[in-house]
Backbone as a printed PyTorch tensor [residue, N CA C, xyz], in Angstrom:
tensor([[[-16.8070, -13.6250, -18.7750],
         [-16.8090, -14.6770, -17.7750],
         [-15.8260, -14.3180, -16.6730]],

        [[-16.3200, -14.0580, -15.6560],
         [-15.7450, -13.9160, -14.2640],
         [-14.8580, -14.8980, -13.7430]],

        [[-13.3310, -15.1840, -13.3340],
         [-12.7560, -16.3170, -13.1480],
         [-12.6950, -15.9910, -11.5120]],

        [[-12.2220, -16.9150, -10.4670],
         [-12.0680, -17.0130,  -9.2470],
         [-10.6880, -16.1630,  -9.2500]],

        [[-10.3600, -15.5490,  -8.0520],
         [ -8.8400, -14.9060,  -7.7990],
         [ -8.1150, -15.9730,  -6.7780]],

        [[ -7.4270, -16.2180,  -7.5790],
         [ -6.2620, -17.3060,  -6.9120],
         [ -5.3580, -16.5780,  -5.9820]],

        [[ -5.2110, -16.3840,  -4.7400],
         [ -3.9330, -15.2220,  -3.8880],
         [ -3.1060, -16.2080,  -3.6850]],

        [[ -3.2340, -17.4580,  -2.6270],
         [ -2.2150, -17.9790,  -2.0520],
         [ -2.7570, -19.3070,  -2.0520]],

        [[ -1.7710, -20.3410,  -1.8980],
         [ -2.1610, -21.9080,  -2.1230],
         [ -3.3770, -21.9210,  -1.3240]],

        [[ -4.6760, -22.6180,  -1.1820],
         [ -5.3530, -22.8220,  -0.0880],
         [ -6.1760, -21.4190,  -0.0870]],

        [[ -5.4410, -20.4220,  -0.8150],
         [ -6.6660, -19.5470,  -0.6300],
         [ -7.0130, -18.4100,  -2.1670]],

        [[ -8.1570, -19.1670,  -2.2480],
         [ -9.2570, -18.8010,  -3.6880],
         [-10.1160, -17.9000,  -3.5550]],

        [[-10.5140, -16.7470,  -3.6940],
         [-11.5240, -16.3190,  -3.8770],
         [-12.5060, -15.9590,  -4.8650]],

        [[-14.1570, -16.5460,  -4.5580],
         [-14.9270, -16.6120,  -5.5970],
         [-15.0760, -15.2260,  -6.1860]],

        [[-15.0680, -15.6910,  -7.7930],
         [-15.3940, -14.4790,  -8.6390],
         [-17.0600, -14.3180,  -7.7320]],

        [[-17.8210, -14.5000,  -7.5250],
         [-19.1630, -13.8930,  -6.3990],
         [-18.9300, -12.9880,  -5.3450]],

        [[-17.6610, -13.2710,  -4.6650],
         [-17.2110, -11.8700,  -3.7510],
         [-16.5710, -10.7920,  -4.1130]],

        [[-16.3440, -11.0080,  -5.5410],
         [-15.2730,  -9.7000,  -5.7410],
         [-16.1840,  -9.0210,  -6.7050]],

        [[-16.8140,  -7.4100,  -6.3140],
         [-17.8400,  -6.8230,  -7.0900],
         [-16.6150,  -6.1460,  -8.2670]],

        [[-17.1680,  -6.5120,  -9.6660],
         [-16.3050,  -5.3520, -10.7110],
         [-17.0280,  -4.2440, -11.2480]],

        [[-16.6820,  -3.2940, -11.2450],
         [-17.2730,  -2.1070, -11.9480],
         [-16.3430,  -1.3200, -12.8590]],

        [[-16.8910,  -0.6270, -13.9040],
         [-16.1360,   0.4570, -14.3630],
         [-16.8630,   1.3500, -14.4580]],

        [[-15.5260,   2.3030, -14.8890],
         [-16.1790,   3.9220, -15.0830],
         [-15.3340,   4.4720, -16.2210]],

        [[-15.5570,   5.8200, -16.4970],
         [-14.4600,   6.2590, -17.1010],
         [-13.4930,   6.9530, -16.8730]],

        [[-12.2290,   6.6000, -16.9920],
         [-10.8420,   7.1030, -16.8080],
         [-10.1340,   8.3770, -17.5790]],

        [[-10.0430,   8.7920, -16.7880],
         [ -8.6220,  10.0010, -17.1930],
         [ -7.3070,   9.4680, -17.4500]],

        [[ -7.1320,   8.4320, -17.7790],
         [ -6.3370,   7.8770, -18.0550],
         [ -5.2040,   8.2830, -19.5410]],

        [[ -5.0540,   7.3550, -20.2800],
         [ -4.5950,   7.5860, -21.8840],
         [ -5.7950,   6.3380, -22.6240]],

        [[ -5.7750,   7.8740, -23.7130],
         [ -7.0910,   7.5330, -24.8700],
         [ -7.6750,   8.4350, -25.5860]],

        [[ -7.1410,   9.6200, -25.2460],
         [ -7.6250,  10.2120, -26.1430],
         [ -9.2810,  10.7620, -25.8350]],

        [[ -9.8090,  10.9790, -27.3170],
         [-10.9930,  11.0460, -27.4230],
         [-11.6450,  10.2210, -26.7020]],

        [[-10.9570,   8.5990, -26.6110],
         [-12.0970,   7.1730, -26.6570],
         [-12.4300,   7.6110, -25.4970]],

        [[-11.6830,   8.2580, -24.1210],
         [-11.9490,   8.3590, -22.7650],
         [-12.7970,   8.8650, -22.3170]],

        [[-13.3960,   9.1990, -23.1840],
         [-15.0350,   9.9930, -23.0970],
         [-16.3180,   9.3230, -23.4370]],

        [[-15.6550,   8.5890, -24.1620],
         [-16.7590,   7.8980, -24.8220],
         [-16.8580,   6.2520, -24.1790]],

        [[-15.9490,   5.5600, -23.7970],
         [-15.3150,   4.1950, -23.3290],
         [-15.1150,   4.1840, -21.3410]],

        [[-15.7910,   3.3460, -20.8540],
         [-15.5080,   3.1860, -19.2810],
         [-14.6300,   1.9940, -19.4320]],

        [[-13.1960,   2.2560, -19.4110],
         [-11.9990,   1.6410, -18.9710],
         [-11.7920,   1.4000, -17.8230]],

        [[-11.9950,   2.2340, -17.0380],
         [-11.8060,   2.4810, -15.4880],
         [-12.2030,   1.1050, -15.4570]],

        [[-11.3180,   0.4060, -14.1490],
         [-11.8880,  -0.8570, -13.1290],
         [-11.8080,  -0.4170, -11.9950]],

        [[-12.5250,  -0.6880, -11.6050],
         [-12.6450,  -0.8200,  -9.6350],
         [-12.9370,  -2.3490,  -9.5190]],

        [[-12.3190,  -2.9220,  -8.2390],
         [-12.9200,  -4.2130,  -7.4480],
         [-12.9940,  -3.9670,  -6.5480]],

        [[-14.3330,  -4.5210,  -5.6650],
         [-14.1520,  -4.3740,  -4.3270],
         [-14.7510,  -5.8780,  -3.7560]],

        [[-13.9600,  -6.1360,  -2.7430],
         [-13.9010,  -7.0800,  -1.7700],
         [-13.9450,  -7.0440,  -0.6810]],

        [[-15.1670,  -7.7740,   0.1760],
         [-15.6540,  -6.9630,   1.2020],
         [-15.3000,  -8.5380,   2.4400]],

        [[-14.5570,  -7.5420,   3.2800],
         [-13.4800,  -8.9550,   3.9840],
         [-14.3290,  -9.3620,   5.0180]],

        [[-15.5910,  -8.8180,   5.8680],
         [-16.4020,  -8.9290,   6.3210],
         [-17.0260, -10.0310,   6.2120]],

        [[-17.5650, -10.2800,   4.9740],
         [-18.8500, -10.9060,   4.6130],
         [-18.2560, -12.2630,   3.5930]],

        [[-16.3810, -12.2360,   3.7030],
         [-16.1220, -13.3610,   3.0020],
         [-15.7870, -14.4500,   3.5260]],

        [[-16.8740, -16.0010,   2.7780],
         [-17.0010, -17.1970,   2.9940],
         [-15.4300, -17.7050,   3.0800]],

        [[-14.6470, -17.1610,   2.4920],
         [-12.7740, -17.8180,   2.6720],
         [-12.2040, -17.9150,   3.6550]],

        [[-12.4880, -16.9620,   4.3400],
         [-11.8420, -16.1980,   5.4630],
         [-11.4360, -16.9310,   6.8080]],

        [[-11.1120, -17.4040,   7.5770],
         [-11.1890, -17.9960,   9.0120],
         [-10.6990, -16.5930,   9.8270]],

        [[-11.3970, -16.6260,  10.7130],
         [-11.3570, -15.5790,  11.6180],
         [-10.4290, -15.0110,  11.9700]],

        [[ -9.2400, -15.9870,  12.2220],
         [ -7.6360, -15.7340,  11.9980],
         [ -7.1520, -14.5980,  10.7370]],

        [[ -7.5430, -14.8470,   9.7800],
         [ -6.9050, -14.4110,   8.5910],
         [ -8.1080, -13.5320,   8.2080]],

        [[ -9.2860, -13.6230,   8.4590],
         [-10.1010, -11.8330,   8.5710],
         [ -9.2430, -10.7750,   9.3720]],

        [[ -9.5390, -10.8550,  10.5970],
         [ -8.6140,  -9.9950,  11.6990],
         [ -7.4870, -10.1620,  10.9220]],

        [[ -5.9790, -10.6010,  10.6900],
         [ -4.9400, -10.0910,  10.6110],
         [ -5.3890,  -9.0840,   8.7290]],

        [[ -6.2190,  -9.8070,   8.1500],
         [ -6.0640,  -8.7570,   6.8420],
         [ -6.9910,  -7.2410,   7.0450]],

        [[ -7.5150,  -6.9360,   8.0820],
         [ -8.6830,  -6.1540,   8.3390],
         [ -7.5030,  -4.9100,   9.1780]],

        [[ -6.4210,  -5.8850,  10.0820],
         [ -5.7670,  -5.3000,  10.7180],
         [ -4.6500,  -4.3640,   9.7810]],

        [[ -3.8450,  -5.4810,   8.8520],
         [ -2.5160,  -4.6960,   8.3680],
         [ -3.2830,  -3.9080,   6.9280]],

        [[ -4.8640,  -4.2350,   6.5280],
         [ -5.0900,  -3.1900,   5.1130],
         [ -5.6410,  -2.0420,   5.4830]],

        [[ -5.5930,  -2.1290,   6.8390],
         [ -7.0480,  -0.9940,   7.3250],
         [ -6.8920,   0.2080,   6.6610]],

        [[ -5.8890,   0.8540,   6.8610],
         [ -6.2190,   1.9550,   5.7610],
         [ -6.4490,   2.5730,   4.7070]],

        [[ -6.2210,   1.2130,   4.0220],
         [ -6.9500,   1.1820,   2.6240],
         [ -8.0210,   0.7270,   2.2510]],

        [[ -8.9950,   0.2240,   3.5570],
         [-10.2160,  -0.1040,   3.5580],
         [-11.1930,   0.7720,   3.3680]],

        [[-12.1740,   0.9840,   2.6630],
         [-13.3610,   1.4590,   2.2290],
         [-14.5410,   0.9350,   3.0580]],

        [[-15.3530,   1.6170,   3.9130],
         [-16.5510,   1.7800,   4.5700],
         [-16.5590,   0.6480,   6.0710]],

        [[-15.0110,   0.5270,   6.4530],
         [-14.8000,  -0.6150,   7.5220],
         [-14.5910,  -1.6760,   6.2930]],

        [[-15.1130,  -2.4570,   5.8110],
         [-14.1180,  -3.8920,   5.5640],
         [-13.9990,  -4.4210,   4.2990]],

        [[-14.1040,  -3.0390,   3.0010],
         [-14.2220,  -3.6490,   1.6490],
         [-12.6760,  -3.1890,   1.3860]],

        [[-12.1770,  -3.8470,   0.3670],
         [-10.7830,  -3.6470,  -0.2220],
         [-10.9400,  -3.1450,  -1.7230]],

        [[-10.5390,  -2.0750,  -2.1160],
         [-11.1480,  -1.8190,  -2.9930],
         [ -9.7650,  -0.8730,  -4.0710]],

        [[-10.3080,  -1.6520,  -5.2670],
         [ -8.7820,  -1.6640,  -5.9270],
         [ -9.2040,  -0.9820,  -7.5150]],

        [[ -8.5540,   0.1190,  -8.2940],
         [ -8.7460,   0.9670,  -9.1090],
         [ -7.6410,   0.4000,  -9.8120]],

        [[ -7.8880,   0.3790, -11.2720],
         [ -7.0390,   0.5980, -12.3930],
         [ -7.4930,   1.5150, -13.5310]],

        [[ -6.7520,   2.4540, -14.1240],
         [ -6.9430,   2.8940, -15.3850],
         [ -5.5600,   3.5650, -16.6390]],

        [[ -4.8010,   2.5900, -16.1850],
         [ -3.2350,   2.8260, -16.4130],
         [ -3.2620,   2.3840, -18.2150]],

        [[ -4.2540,   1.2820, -18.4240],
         [ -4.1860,   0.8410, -19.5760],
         [ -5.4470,   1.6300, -20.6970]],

        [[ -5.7150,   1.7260, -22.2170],
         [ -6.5280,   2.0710, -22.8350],
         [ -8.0360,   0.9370, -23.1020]],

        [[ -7.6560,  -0.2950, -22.8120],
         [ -8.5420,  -1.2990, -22.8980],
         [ -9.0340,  -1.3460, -21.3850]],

        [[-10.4210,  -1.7270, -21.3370],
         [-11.0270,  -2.4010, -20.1240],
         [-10.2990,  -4.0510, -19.5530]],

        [[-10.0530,  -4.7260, -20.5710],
         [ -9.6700,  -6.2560, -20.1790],
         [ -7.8490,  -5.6440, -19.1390]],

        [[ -7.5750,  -4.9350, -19.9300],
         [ -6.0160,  -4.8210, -19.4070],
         [ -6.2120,  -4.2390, -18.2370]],

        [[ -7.1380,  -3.3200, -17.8360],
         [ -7.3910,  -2.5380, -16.4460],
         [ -7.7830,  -3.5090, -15.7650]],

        [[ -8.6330,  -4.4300, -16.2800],
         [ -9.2080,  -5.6880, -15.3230],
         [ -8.0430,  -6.5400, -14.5840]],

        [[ -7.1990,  -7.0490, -15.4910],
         [ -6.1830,  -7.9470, -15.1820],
         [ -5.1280,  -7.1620, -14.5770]],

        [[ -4.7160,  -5.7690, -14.7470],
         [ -4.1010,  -5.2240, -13.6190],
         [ -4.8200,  -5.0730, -11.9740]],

        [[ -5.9190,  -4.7010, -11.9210],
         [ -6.5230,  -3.9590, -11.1680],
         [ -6.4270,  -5.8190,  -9.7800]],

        [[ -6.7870,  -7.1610, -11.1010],
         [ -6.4880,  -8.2650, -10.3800],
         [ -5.3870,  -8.4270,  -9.8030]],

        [[ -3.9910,  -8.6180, -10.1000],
         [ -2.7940,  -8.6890,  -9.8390],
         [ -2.7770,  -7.7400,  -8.5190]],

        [[ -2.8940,  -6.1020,  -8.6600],
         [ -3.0050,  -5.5250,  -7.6780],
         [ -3.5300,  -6.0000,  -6.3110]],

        [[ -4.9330,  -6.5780,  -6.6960],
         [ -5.4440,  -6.9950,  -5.2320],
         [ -4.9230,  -8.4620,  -4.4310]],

        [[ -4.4950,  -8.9760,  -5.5490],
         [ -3.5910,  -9.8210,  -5.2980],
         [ -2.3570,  -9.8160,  -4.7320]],

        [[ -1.5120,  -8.4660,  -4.8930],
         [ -0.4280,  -8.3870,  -4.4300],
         [ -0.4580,  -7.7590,  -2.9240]],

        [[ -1.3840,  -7.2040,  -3.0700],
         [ -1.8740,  -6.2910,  -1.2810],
         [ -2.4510,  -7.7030,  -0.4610]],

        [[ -3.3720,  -8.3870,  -0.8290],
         [ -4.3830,  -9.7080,  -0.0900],
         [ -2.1890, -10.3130,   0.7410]],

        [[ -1.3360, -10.6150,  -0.1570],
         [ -0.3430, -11.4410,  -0.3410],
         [  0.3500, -11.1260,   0.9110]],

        [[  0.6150,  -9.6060,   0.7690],
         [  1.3820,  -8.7610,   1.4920],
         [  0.9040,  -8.6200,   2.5000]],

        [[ -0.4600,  -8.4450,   2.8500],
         [ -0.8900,  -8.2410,   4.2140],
         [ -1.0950,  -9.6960,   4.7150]],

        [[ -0.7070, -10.3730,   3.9070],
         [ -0.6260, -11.9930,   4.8180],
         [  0.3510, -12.2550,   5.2890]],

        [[  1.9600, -12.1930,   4.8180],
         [  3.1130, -12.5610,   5.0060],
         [  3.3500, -11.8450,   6.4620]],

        [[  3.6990, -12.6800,   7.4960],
         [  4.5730, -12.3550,   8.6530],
         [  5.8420, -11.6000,   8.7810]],

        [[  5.8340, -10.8390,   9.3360],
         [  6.8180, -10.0190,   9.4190],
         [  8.1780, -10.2850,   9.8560]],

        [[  9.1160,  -9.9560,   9.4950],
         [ 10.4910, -11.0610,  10.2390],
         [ 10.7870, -10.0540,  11.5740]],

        [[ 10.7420, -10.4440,  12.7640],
         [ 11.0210, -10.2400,  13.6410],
         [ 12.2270,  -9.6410,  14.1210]],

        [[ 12.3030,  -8.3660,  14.7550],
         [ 13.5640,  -7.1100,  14.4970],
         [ 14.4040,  -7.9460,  15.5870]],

        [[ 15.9150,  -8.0900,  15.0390],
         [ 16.9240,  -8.4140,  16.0790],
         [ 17.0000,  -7.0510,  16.6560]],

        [[ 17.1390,  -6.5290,  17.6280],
         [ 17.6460,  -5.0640,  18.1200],
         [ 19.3860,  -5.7330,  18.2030]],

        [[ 20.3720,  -4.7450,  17.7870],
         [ 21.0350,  -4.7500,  17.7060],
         [ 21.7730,  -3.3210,  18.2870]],

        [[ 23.2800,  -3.4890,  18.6750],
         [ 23.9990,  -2.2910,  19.2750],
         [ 24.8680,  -1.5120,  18.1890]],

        [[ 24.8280,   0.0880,  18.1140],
         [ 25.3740,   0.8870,  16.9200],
         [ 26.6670,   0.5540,  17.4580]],

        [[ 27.4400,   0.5650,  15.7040],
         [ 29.1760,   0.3210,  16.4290],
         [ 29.5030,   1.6440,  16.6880]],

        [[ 30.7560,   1.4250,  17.0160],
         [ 31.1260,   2.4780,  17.9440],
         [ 32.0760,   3.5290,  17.0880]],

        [[ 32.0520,   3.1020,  15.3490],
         [ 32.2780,   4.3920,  14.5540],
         [ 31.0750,   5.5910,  14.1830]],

        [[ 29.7030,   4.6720,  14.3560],
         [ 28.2580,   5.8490,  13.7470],
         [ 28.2710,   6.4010,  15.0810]],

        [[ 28.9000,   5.8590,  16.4510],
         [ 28.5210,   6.6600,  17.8970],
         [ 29.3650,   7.8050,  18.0590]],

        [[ 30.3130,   7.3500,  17.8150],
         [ 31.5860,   8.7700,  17.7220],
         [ 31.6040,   9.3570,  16.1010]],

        [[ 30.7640,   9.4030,  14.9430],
         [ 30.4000,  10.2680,  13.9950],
         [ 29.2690,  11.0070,  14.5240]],

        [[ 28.4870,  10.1550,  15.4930],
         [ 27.0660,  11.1910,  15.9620],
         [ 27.6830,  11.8770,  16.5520]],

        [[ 28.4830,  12.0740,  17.5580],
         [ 28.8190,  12.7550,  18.4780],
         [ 29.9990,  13.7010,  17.9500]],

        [[ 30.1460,  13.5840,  16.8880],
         [ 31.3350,  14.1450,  16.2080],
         [ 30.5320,  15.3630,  15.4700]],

        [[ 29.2600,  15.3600,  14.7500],
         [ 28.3660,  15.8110,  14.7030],
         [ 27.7220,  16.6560,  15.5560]],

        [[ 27.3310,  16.0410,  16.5510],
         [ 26.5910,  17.0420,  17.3080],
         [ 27.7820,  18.2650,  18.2680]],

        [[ 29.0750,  18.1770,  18.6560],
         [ 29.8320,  19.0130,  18.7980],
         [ 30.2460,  19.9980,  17.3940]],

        [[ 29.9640,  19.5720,  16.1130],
         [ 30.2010,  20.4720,  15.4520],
         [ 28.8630,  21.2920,  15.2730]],

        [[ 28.0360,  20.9870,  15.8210],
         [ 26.6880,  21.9330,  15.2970],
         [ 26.3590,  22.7190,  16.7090]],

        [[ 26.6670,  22.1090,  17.7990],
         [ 27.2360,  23.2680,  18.9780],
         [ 27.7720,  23.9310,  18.8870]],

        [[ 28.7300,  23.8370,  18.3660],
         [ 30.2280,  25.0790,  17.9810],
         [ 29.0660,  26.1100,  17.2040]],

        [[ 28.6060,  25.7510,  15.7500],
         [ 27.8920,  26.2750,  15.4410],
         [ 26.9960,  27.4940,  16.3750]],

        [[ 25.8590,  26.7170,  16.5270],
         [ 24.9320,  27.4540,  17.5780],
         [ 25.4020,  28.5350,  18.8030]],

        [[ 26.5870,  27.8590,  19.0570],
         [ 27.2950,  28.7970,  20.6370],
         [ 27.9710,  29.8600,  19.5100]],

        [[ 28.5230,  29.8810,  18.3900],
         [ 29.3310,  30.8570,  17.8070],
         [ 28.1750,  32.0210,  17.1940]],

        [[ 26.7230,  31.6200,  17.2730],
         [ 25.6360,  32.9880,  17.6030],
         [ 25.5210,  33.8100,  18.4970]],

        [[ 26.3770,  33.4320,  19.1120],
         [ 25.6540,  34.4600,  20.3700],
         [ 26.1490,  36.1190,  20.3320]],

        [[ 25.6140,  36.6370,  21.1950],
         [ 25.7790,  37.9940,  21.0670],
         [ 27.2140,  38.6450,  20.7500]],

        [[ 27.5720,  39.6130,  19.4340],
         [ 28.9290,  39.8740,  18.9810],
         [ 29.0880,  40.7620,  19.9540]],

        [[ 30.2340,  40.6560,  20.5730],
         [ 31.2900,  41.5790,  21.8890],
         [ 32.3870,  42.4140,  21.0320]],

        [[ 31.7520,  44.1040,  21.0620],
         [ 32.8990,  44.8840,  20.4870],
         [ 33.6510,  45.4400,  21.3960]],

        [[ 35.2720,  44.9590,  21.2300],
         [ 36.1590,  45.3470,  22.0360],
         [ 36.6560,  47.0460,  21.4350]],

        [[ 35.8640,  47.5800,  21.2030],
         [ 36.7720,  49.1370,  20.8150],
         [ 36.4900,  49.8240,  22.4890]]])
């Protein structure tokens, strides 16, 4: 029985959008790994989901994109565990924790001024690696 994925208050997604599959894993198992498809995959295709408000398509389409599969599926692998149920319920949590993460707002950078001990260590620095570099130059034999 397929349950709904709960991410964030207000936002549910139906076990109907999230496709599960397995396969079999290289995982740990032994023999069974040959014989047993542990492997989970989910994929969730952000496109075509009824949850979504257009707002919160675009920003999750925007910050997962590169972990997107074929333009707009999200698509999440487990095979860490020897059971199928345990790959399942990781592989959930996982997509759960990425859906979470690419929702949360970012805190906004104060720019701030370097004090004025890392300015005179940089510069304390870069005269010692001059010294360096200038002490290559061509050796002058005084005989």
């Amino acid at each position: 029985m397929r349950e709904d994925l709960e991410v964030a208050p207000g936002l549910v997604i139906p076990a109907g959008e999230i496709e599960e599959s397995a396969s079999r894993s290289s995982g740990p198992g032994g023999q069974n790994v040959n014989k047993t498809s542990t492997r989970v995959s989910l994929r969730w295709n952000l496109e075509r989901s009824a949850v979504l408000d257009d707002e919160l398509r675009s920003r999750l389409l925007r910050r997962l994109g590169p972990r997107l599969a074929a333009g707009s599926d999200l698509v999440v692998h487990a095979d860490r565990h020897r059971s199928r149920a345990r790959n399942l319920d990781a592989a959930r949590r996982r997509m759960v924790e990425l859906i979470t993460q690419a929702l949360e707002d970012p805190r906004p950078r104060r720019a701030t001024r370097p004090t004025r001990a890392s300015v005179e260590r940089r510069m304390e620095a870069k005269r010692k690696r001059s010294g360096v570099k200038r002490k290559r130059g061509s050796v002058h034999d005084d005989d």
